[in-house]
C-alpha positions, 0 to 999 in steps of 0.5 A: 858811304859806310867801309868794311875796312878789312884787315889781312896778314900772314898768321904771326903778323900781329893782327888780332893786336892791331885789330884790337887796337884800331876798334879801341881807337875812338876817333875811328868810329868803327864797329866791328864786323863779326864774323859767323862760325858752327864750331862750339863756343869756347870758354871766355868767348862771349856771343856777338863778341868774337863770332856768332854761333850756329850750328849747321842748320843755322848755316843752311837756313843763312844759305836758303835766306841768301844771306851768307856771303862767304864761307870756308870748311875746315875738316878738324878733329871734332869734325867740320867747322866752317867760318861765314860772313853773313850780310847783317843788312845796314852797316850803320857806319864803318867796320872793321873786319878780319881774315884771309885774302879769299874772304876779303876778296868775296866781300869786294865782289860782293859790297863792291871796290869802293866800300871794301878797303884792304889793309894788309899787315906785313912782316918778315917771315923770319920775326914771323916764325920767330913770333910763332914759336914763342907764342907755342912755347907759352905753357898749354900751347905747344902746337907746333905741327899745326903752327907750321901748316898754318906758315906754310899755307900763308905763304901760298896763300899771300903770295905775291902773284895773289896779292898782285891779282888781288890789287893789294898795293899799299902795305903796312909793316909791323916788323919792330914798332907796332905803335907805329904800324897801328898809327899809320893804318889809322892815318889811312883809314882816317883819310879814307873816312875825310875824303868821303 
């Protein structure tokens, strides 16, 4: 049976690293799931690689097809832009997805418990935030109002009531060592593909 192994974490917990590092991984064998978005392509961003890019017809056309399994809207200054999961048909082995608690969750109702395993990447808020402000003090960067609704969200977001009513029980932490949080997570996803 081919897993969405579907990698989860407040924002500043290191998962596009992590991530990055898992489909680097050979021995894995995982592909990456891409996800769908209408805003515009940005420069050094290729199509296929970190999204597919439509507009909102294509997305109303995915939607008359039956093909979008989960959707979010967020009202930007440029307008909206929502982000979606398509269903690509067969998986063709594991992937490796990336995202919010709610799209894991709309994934599982979807593809079902067994073939959508969470991976949930904690760390401290404090190293968290500490994170998040020297990667917005890197020249070009500077966003802090929209770093601290993005830390106030995820604490709402991944709180423990939902990740308790989510089921989400194993963590893996990425406070100090990352080598070691992206060795563990291998170690798990490893002996999820062994017991198949």
């Amino acid at each position: 049976m081919n897993h969405i192994f579907y990698l989860m974490g407040k924002s500043a917990s290191g998962k596009d690293t992590i991530y990055e590092a898992l489909l680097s991984d050979a021995s894995l064998h995982l592909s990456p799931q891409i996800p769908w978005t209408t805003r515009p392509i940005r420069a050094k961003e290729k199509e296929g690689v970190e999204y597919h890019f439509t507009d909102a017809a294509g997305l109303k056309a995915l939607e008359e097809a039956g093909r979008v399994i989960e959707q979010r809207t967020y009202q930007t200054k440029h307008g909206p832009w929502t982000y979606f999961t398509v269903d690509e048909g067969d998986m063709g082995g594991d992937l490796l997805g990336i995202g919010t608690l709610e799209s894991y969750l709309r994934l599982r109702s979807y593809y079902g418990k067994e073939r959508v395993i969470p991976v949930y990447v904690e760390v401290d808020d404090g190293i968290r935030l500490g994170r998040a402000l020297k990667r917005e003090g890197k020249p070009g960067n500077h966003k802090y109002e929209e770093m601290c609704r993005r830390f106030l969200a995820d604490q709402k977001d991944f709180s423990e009531e939902n990740l308790r009513k989510a089921g989400i029980t194993r963590r893996f932490s990425n406070n100090s060592d990352r080598s070691e949080c992206i060795s563990e997570i291998a170690a798990y996803i490893r002996s999820i593909q062994e017991a198949e």
